[in-house]
N, C-alpha and C positions, 0 to 999 in steps of 0.2 A: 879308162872310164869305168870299166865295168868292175874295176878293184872301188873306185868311189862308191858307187851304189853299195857294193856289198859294205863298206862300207857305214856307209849313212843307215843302210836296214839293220846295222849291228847296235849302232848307236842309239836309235829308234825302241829297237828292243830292251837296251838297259833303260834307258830313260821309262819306260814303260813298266820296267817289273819295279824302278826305282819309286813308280810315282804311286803301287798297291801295297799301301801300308798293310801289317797284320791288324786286323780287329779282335778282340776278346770278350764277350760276350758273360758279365761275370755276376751271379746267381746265388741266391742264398735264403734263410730264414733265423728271424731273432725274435727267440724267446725269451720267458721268464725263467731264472732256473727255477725258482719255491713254488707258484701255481703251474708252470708249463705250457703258459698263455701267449702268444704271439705278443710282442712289444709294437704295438702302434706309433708310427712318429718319429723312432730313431733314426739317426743320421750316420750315414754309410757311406764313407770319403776314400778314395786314395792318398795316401798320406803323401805330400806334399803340392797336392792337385787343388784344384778346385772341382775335381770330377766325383759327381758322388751323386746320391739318392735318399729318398726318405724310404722309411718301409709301410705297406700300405697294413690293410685290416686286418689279410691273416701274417703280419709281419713281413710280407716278400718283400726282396730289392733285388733289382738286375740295373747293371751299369754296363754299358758299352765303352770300351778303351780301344785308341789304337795302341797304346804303353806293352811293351813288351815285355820278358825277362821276370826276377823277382821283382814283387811288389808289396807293400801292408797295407792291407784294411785296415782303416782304422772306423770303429764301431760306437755310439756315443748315446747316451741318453740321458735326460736329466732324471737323478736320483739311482741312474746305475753307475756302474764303476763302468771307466771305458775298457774297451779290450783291442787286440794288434791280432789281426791272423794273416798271416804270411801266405803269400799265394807266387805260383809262378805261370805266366800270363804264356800260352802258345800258339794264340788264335782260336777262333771256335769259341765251345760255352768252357766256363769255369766255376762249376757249382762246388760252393763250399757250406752245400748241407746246412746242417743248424749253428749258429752260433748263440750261444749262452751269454743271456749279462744276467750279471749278481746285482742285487744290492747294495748301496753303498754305506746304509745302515744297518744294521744287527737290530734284529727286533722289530721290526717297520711293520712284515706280514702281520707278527701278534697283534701289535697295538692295532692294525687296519681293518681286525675280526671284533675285538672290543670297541672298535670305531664305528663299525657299519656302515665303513664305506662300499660307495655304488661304483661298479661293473660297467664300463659303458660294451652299449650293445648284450647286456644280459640283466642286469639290474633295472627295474622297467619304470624308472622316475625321471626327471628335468632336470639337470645334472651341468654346472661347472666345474674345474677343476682350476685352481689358479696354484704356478709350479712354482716353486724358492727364488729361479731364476726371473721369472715376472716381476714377484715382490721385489728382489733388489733393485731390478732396475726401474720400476716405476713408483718405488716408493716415494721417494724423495722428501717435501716436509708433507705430504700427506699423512693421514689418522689410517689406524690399522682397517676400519669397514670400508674409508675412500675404495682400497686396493680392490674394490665388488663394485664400483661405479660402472665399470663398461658389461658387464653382467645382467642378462635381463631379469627384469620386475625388482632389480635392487634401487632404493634411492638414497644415498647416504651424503651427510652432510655437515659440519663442524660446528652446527648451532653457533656457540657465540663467541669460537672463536680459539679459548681456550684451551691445553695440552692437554688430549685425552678428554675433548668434550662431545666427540662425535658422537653420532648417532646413527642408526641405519633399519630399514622398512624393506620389505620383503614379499611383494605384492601387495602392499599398502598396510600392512602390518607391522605395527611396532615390535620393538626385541622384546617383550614381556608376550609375544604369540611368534616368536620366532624360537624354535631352541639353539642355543650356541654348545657346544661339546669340545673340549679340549681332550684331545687322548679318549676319545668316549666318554670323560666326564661331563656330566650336568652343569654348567656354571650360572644358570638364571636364578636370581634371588630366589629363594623358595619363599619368601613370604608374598611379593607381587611380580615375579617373573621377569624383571627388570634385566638389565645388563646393563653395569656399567663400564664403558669401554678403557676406563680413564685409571681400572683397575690392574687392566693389562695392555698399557700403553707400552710398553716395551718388549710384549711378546713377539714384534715381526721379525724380531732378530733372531728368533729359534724357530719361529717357525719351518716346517718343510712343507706343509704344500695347505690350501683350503679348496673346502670343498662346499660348494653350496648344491646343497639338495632342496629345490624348491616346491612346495607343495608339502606332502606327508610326509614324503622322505623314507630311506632307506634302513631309519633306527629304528630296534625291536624294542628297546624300553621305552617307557609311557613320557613323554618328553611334548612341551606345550610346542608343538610341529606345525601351527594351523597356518603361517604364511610360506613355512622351508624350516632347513636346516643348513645354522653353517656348521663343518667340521672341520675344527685346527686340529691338523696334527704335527706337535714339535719334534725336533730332531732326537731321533733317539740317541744312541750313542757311534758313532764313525769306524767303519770297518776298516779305516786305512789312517794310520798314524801320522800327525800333521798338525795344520793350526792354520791361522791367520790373524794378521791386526790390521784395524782399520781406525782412520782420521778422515772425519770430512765437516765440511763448516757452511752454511747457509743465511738464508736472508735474516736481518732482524739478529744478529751475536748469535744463529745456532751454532753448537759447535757437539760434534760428537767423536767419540772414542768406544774401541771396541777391540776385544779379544777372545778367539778360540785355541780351546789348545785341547789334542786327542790321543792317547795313548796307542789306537786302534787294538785289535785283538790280539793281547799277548797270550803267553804259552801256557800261562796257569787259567785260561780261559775268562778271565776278569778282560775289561774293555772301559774307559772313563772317555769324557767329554765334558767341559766347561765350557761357558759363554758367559762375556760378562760387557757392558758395556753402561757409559753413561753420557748423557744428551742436556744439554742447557743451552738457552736462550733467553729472551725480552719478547716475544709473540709478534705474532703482528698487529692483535691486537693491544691498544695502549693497556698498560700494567696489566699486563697477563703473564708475564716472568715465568719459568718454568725450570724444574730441576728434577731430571727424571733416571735411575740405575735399571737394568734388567740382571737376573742373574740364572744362571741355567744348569744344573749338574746333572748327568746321568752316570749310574755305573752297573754296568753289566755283566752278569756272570753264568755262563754258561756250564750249566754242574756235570749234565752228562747231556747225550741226543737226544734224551724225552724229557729236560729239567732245564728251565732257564728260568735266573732271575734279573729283574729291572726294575732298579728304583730311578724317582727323578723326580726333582728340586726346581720348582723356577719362581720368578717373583718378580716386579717390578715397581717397586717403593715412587711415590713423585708427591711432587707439591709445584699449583700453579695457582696464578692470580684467573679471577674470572668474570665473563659481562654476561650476567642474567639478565639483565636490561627489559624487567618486567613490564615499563612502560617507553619503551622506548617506540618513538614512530618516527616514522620516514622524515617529516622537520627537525628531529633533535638528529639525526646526522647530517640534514643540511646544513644547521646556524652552528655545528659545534667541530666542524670541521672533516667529515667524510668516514669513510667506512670503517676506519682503525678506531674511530669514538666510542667509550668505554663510559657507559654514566655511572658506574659503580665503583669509584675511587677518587680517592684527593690527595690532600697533604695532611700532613702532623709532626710539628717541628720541622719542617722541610725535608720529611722524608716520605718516598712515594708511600701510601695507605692504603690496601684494600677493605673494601667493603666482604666480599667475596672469595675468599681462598680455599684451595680443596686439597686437603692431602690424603693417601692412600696407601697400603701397602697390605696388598691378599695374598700370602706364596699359596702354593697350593704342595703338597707332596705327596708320593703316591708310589707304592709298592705294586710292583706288577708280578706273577707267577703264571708260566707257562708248561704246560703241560700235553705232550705226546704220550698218550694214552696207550693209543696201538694206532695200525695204519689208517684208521677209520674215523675213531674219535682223539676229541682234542679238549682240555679245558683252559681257557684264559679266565685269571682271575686280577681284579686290581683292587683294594685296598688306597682308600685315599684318605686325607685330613687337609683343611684349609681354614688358616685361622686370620681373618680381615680385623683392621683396627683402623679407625682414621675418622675423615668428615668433611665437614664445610661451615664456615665462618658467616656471620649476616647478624641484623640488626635484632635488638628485643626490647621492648619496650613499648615506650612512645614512638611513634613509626618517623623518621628524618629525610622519608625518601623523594619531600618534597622542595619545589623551588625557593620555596622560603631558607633551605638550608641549600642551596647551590649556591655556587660561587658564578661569574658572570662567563667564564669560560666551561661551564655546567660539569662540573667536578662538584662534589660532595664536600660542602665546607664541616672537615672535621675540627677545626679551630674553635668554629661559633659550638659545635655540641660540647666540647669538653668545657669552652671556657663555663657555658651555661650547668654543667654537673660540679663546676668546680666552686661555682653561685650554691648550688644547692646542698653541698657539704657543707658549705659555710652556714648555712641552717641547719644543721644536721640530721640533712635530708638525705636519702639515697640519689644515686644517679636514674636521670626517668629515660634515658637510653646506652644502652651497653652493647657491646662486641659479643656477640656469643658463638659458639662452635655445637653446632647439630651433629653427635657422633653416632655413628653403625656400625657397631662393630662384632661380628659374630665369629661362632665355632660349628664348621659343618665338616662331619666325618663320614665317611660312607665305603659300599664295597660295592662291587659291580662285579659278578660272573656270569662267564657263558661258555655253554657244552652245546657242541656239536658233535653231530654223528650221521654219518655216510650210512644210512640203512640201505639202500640198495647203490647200484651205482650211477644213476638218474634222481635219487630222490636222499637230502638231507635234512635231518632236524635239529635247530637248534634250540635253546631254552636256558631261562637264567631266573639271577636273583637281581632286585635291584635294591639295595636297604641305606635309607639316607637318616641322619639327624642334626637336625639346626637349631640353631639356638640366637635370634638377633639379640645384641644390647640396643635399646634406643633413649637418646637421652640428650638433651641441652644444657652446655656447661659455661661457664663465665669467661672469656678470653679479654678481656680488657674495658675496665671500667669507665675511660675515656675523662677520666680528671676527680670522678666522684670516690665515696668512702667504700659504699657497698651498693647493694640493688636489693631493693625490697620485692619479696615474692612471697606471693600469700596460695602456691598452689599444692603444698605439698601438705597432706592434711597430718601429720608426722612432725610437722616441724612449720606452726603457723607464724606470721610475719617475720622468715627468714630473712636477714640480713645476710645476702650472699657476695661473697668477695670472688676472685681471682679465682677457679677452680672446682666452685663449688657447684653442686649438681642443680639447675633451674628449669621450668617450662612443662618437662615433663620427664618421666622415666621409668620405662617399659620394656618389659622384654616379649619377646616372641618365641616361640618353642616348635619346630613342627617335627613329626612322625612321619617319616613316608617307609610302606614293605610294597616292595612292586613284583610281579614273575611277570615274564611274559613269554611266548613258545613263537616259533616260526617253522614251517615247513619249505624246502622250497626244492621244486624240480628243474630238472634240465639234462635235456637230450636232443644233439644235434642243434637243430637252429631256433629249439623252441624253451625258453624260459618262464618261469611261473612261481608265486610263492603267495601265501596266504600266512596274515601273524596276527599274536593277540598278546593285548597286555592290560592288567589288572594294576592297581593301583589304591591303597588305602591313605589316608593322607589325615594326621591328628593333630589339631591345633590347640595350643595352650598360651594364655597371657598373661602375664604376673607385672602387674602395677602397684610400683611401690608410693607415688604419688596421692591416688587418689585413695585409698584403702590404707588401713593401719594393717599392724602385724598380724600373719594369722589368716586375714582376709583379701592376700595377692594377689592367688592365683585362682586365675578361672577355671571352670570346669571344661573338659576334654569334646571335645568338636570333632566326629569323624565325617571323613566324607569320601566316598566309593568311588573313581575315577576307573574307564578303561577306555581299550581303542582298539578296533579289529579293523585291517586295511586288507590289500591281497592287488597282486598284479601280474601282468602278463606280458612278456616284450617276444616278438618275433621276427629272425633274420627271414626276409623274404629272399635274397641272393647276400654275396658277400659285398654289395654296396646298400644295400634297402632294408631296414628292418621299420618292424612299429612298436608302440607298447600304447597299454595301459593299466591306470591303477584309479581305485577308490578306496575310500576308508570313512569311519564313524568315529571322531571322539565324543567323549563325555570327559568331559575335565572339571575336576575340583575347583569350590569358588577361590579365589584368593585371598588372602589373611584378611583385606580390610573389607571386602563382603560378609565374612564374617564376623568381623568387630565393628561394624561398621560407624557409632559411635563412638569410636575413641576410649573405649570401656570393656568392664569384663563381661558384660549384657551380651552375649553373641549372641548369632540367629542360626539355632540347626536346621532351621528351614530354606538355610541359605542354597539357592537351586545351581547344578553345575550347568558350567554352556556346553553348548552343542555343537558340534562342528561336522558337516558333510562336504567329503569334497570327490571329485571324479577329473579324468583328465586323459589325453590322447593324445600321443605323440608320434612324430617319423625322424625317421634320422636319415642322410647320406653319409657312407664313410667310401672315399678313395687313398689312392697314395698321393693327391695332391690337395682335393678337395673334401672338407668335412661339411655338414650342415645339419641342423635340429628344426625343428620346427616343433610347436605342441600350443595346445589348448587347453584351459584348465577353468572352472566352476567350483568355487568353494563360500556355502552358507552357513554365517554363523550364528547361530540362533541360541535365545536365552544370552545376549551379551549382557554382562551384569556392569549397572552404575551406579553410584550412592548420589543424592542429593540433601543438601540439608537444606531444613526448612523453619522457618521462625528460629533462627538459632539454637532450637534446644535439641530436634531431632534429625536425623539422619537417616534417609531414605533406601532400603535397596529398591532400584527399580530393575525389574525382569521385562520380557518380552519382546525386547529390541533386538533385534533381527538385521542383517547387513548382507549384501551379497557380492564375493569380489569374484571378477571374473574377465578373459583376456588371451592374449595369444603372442607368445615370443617367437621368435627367431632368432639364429645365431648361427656364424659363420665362420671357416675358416678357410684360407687357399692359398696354397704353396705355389706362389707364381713360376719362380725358381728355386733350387737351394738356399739362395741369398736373400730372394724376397717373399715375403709371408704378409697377407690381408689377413683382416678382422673384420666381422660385422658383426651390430646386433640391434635388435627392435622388438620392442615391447610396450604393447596395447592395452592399456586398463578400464577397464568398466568397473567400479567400486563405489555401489551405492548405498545408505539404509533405504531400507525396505519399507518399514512403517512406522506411523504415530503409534502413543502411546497415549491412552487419555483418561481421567478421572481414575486416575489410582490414586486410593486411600494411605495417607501415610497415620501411623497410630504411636499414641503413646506408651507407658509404660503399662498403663492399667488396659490395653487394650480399647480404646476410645480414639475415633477417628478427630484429630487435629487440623489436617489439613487435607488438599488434591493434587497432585502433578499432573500436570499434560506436558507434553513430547509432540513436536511438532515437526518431525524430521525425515517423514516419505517423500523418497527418489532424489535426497541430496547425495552430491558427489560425497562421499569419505574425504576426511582434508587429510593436513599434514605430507601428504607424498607425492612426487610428481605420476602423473599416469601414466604419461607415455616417454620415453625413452629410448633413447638410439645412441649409438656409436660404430666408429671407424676408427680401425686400428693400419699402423703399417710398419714392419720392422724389417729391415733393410742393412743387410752384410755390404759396408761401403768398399774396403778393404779385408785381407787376411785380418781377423782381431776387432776390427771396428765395427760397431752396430749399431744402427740408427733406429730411435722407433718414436711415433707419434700418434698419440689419440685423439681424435675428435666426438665429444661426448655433448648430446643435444636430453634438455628436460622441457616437458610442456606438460599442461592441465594440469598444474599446482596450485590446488586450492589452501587457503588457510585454514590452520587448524583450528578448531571451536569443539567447546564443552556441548554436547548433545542435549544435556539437561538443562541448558540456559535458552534454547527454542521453544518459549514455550509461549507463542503468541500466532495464533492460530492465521493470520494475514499478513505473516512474514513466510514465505515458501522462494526466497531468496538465495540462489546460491553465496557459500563463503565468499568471499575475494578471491579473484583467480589471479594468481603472480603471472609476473609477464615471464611469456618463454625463453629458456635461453641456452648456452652454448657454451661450452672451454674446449680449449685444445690444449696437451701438456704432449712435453716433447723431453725423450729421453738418450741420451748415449751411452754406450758403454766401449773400452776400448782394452784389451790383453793382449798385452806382452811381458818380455821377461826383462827382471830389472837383474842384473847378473845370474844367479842360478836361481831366482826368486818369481814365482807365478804371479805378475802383477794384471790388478784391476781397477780402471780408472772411472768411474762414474760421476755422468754430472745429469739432471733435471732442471727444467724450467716447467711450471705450473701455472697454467693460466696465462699463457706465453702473451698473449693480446690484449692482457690485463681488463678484461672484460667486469662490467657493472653488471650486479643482477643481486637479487633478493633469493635466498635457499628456504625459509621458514619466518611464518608471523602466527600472530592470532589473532581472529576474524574480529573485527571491530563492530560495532551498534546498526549500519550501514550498509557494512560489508563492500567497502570501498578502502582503496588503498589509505585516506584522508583519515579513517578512524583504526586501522588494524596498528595493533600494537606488537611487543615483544619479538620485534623484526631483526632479522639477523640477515646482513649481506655477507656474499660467500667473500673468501679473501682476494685480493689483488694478485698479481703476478709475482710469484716466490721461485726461489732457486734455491738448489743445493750442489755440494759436487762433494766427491770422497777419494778416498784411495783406499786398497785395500790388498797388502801382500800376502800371498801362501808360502808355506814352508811346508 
């Protein structure tokens, strides 16, 4: 018996040492190598586990294992190269010190000093970041500004429909007071500040990361900043030799194709990267047809450690049908068949016709030179050129755009116009309506440098040049005569009762010229937990217009228009511990009027008295950062005062009106929480107050001889600002279902969307009516993505659904007589429920 017990308490004993696993306790820090900065957000796994960690603000991770023996870390971020450090596991702590990630592009730091990208937790602005990996996987057939819908104070939307017709507001601000920057270039029209998206509708496929800076922003050159800044920055060239090809195909015949191919950094210091892809479809809206290439080159050449050069090449050529649908109201998409209703097209011979087509093609290219100075200072310099040609297609003439010329299914009977020009050749008449093509096509070259220098080692100054010149063509050309001989036009004082055929130049034609010399300087400190920077930027800006139309030879070109632009801003962010910081920033522009304030008649008559707007804006922000949980919060007050609008009046003049003043102002939020390694939340909510401020009333408008002709009044204190939704929210959720599989889905809410209305058409002192407010509404878009290997090949399977609930709702109108849904016209509902799905191999 007493042999049993001993026994059983032997047994007891191993059972007991069997059942204290080893723990390991396992410790470390990831940084940047090139700044030295803790990596926030990377993911820190045991390789073959699912046991792993993210790293928090000053980069830490510790993971607990009971895993014993050798093991690999495997280290991971998006936009670095991954890394493997081998550890052997004994129990206790296992700190493995700093681990380094690289880059995975060459060049990225440069171009990110010419970018002016923001700092989080040191750069003291309102800051998104959206990563390459977001954009794949929630592109799907969204427009490149969609990809900023869950983003607060963004509201972006596909107008009517058509490839590359989007649009996108920025605290209620249109892209002509938003600046866009590619690589730190400029890309807003310099004549009115415009962006059109439809120009670089194929740039998401290069892209590597965006960043919307909203409010002032974090760029030092004089850039029209007054709602944010987004910054694209495309891939530079790949530090690791490789490729990929991709096929995926979508609702409505999309079908796209796409190829990367990288030499990575060979041994004579040279590095290339191509990208090239091309996307067709039928739209979803009816005859919006699309055919769109992107194409992307870098090559990089690393001369010596203080010398690098980078050039790069991109461009994305397209042609799509389109529905302007200037009259279009909420009836003509009841009786004519639902939200795919396009009133701008028919037939001709039986082949589909539009009214409406846009074709485009701007590369832009651009030499970059980088310069290590000494350990202190640095000069980036880039060198660019971008030459645009293309347009859009519409009627001229006698105007057809009514139901007398619709067909009973409200198509555009282009039969009854041609037969009727083919009546009036037989008199040998001209045709009294023709196809024309509105072309803009310009030459903008510029350089952009910026030195910096570590003067002490708390305190840096940077400083540059910004030198641009442009040159628009504008001009109406004959694209189809529609059955007649020729088109009579009596406007070119050059060539009167022109008899214009196929080609020839009609309407009008003008060029534009602008002068812009910019500097601008930045100081900016930082020690320990306290950041600050104060900047300033000057800006001259010279306008020239040469009209070949209206003037004989000799008498073209107008005389020279300067006007003095600057902008002094300065901000402050402070970590109060390593989860609490705060910031704040203000600033002042003065900005140059835009070309057509100062031509404001359509002529070489400018007005040097043309006044700049004004812009004040202040703002306050906090932020939380943990290793699971992130959160922003901020407040912002930005008044724009002196907003300039032209009004014509009795047809002969054309008004600047000044004095109109607007106030937008609000409060975001945005969220992020790492439930688990696998599961990740998203929040975000954004509140707007966006009003004018005040009437405008009995202003004199004059004629040539300085004699008052007429009065304006402006009837528009304390209306909502239209065009954008105010308030704004979304929920995100992405979700590791499996090793490789990833599930995500957003829920994105718009409300207080007023329609948009001409300011100068208020002018009846007993209408204090708000626009139409659209009713509120909702999507949800749901995305997958799934990797694995297809023999020794890195596959990626992606598939989207948009608008998964296929939801009815109204994105954009203008405010109608009323201001009731019954009178608002140029209505655009958002699309239906669209899908795509892709495939896409590594090598």
């Amino acid at each position: 018996m007493k042999k049993f017990y001993y026994l059983l308490l032997s047994m007891l004993i191993s059972f007991s040492t069997f059942g204290q696993e080893v723990s390991t306790l396992i410790k470390g820090t990831v940084i940047d190598n090139d700044n030295k900065e803790p990596v926030i957000g990377a993911s820190v796994i045991i390789e073959g586990t699912t046991t792993g960690s993210i790293t928090n603000y000053n980069g830490e991770f510790s993971i607990r294992t009971s895993k014993s023996g050798p093991q690999t870390i495997v280290v991971s971020f998006v936009g670095y190269t991954t890394i493997e450090e081998e550890v052997v596991l004994k129990g206790g702590e296992a700190n493995l010190g700093e681990l380094t990630l690289t880059s995975d592009a060459i060049g990225l730091a440069e171009v990110e000093v010419i970018a002016s990208v923001a700092i989080d937790r040191k750069t003291p602005v309102a800051v998104s970041t959206i990563a390459p990996e977001a954009i794949e996987n929630k592109l799907g057939t969204k427009e490149f500004p969609e990809i900023l819908k869950s983003t607060p104070g963004v509201y972006a939307t596909k107008q009517g429909g058509g490839f590359g017709d989007s649009r996108i507001n920025l605290r209620g601000f249109s892209s002509a007071n938003i600046a866009v920057m590619i690589n730190g270039v400029p890309v807003n029209d310099m004549e009115n500040g415009t962006v059109y998206w439809s120009n670089w509708a194929g740039l998401s496929d290069v892209t590597r990361s965006m960043q919307v800076q909203r409010g002032l922003g974090a760029s030092k050159v004089a850039v029209p900043s007054v709602g944010g800044t987004i910054n694209i920055l495309t891939k530079t060239t790949d530090a690791q030799k490789g490729g990929n090809v991709y096929y995926g195909i979508g609702n409505d015949g999309r079908e796209k194709m796409a190829l990367t191919l990288s030499t990575g950094k060979m041994d004579n210091g040279y590095a290339v990267t191509f990208s090239g892809s091309r996307t067709t479809g039928q739209g979803f809206v009816d005859a919006t047809s699309f055919e769109g290439y992107s194409y992307f080159l870098n090559v990089s050449k690393e001369i010596n450690k203080n010398h690098m050069l980078s050039f790069t090449a991109f461009g994305a050529p397209q042609t799509h049908g389109q529905r302007n649908g200037y009259n279009m109201g909420i009836e003509d998409y009841q009786r004519y068949g639902g939200i795919r209703y396009n009133s701008d097209w028919g037939y001709l011979d039986g082949q589909e016709y539009n009214l409406f087509t846009n074709s485009y093609h701007k590369p832009q290219i651009s030499l970059n030179h980088y310069w290590t100075i000494n350990d202190k200072s640095n000069l980036s310099t880039s060198v660019y050129v971008s030459v645009g040609q293309g347009g859009g297609t519409g009627f001229l003439g006698t105007s057809k755009d009514t139901d007398a010329y619709r067909r009973s299914d409200g198509l555009i009977d282009f039969e009854k116009i041609r037969d009727e020009n083919i009546a009036l050749a037989e008199q040998g008449l001209g045709s009294e309506t023709i196809l024309r093509s509105s072309n803009n096509n310009h030459t903008w070259v510029g350089a952009l440098s910026v030195y910096d220098n570590k003067i002490t080692d708390y305190l840096t100054f940077m400083g540059g040049l910004d030198l641009r010149y442009y040159k628009g063509e504008h001009y109406r050309q004959v694209e189809d005569l529609l059955g007649g001989e020729y088109f009579l036009s009596n406007v070119d004082v050059n060539n009167p009762g022109q008899k214009a055929v196929v080609g020839d130049k009609v309407g009008y034609n003008n060029d534009g010229e602008v002068y812009w010399l910019g500097t601008f300087g930045q100081l900016e400190y930082s020690k320990d937990n306290l950041s600050a920077f104060v900047s300033a930027a000057v800006s001259n800006t010279t306008y020239y217009r040469l009209d070949y139309f209206q003037y004989t030879d000799g008498n073209q070109l107008s005389d020279a228009y300067d006007f003095l632009g600057y902008s002094a801003k300065a901000g402050v962010n402070y970590n109060i511990t390593e989860n609490h910081n705060v910031f704040a920033n203000t600033g002042y522009i003065s900005r140059a009027p835009f070309f057509r304030s100062v031509f404001p008649n359509h002529t070489n008559n400018g007005n040097k008295n043309a006044e700049n707007e004004k812009i004040i804006s202040f703002e306050l922000g906090y932020g939380y950062r943990s290793a699971r949980f992130n959160a922003n919060v901020n407040v912002y007050h930005t008044q724009w005062k002196d907003r300039s609008f032209t009004k014509t009046v009795n047809q002969d003049f054309t008004a600047n009106l000044l004095g109109v003043n607007a106030t937008h102002q609000g409060v975001e939020l945005d969220a992020r929480y790492n439930v688990t390694p696998k599961l990740t939340l998203t929040g975000m909510l954004s509140i707007g107050d966006w009003r004018w401020d005040n009437d405008l009333t009995n202003v004199p408008v004059f004629d040539q001889n300085n004699q008052v002709v007429d009065e304006v009044n402006i009837y528009i204190a304390d209306l909502k600002v239209g065009n954008s939704a105010q308030t704004t929210a979304a929920l995100g959720l992405n979700y590791e279902l499996m090793k490789g599989l990833k599930l995500g889905a957003d829920y994105n809410f718009f409300g207080q969307n007023y329609a948009d209305f001409d300011p100068t058409r208020r002018d009846n002192p007993e209408d204090r009516s708000e626009a139409w407010r659209m009713k509120d509404f909702s999507v949800v878009d749901v995305n997958v993505r799934y990797n694995f290997k297809l023999g020794k090949l890195s596959t990626t399977v992606y598939g989207n659904v948009d608008n998964i609930f296929n939801e009815t709702y109204i994105t954009d109108a203008q405010d109608g007589a009323d201001h009731t849904a019954a009178t608002a016209t140029r209505i655009y509902y958002g699309l239906g429920r669209t899908w795509s799905m892709g495939m896409k191999l590594n090598f």
